[in-house]
N, C-alpha and C positions, 0 to 999 in steps of 0.2 A: 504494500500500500504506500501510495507516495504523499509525501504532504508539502503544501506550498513552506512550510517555515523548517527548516532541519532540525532544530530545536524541539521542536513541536511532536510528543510522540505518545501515544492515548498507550502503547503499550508498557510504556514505561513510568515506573508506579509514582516517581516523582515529579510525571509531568501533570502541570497543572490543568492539562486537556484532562486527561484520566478521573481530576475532582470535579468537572464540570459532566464528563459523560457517568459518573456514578449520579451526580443530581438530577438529571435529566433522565437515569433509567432505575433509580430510587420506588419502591411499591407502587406509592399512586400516582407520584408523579407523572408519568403519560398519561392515566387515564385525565387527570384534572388538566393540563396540558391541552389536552385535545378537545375537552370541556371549554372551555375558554378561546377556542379556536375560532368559534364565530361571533362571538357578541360576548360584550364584559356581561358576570355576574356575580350577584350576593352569595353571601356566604351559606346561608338557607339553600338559594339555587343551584348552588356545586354541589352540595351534601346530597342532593337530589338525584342529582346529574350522575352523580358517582355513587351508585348503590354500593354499600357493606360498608365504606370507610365512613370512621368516628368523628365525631366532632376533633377532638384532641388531635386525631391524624391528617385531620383535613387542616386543620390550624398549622400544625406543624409542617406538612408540604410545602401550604402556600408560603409562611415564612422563610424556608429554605428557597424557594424558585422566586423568594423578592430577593432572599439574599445574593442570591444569582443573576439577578438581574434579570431575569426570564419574565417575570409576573411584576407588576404594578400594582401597588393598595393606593384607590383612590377614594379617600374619604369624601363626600357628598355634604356640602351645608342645607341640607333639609330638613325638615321638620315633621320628623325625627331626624335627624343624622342618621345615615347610613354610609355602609361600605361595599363599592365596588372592586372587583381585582378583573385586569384585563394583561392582556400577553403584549409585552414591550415586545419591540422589530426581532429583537434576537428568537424572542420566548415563538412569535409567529414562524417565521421560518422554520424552526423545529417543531414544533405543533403540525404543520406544514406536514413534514416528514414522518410523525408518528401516525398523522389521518393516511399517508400511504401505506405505513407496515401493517396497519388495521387493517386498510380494503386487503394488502395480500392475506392477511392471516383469514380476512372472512371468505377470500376466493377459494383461499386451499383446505379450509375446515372438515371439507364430506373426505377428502382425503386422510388429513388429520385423522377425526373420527372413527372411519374405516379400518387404517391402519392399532387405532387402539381397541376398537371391537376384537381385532385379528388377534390382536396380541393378547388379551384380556380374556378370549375364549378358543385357543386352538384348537380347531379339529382334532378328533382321535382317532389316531391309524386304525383303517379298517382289518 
């Protein structure tokens, strides 16, 4: 694999590419990532969006993908106050990327699938 900076090396555990691709492929972070790919939402509306993850873990991702600069917290002067979080140019780009590893993963599913029915029930020699 070649990379525009020689420096720059995701395989090597002190580059700093390597801490940005662990945030980016962190539990939930693609799925909320991908969440956020079209239109900003509340906090209530990701937890939604993202079935099984906790409040706690969904607090905690987005914090990590602001710390990253991926994700934007835009606090709203309304009445109530509320908070929106929507994907900074970087966070879109990559969100970008993960709505394609999704369509492949739901193209190749029946195969997926398939292969684990196969393997989860092998026929028995006749």
């Amino acid at each position: 694999m070649k990379f525009k900076d020689a420096a720059v090396n995701v395989f090597d555990a002190l580059c700093p590419s390597r801490q940005a691709l662990d945030q980016v492929t962190a539990r939930w972070a693609p799925l909320v990532l991908a969440s956020l790919s079209d239109t900003p939402l509340r906090f209530a509306e990701l937890r939604r969006s993202v079935d099984g993850i906790s409040d706690r873990m969904l607090s905690q991702t987005l914090h990590n993908l602001e710390a990253g600069g991926l994700v934007i917290r835009d606090v709203k002067s309304a009445i109530p106050p509320h908070v929106e979080y929507r994907l900074s140019e970087p966070g879109l780009r990559i969100a970008a990327k993960i709505r394609e590893l999704i369509d492949v993963v739901y193209n190749e599913l029946p195969g997926i699938m398939a292969f684990r029915a196969a393997s989860t029930n092998p026929e028995t020699p006749a």
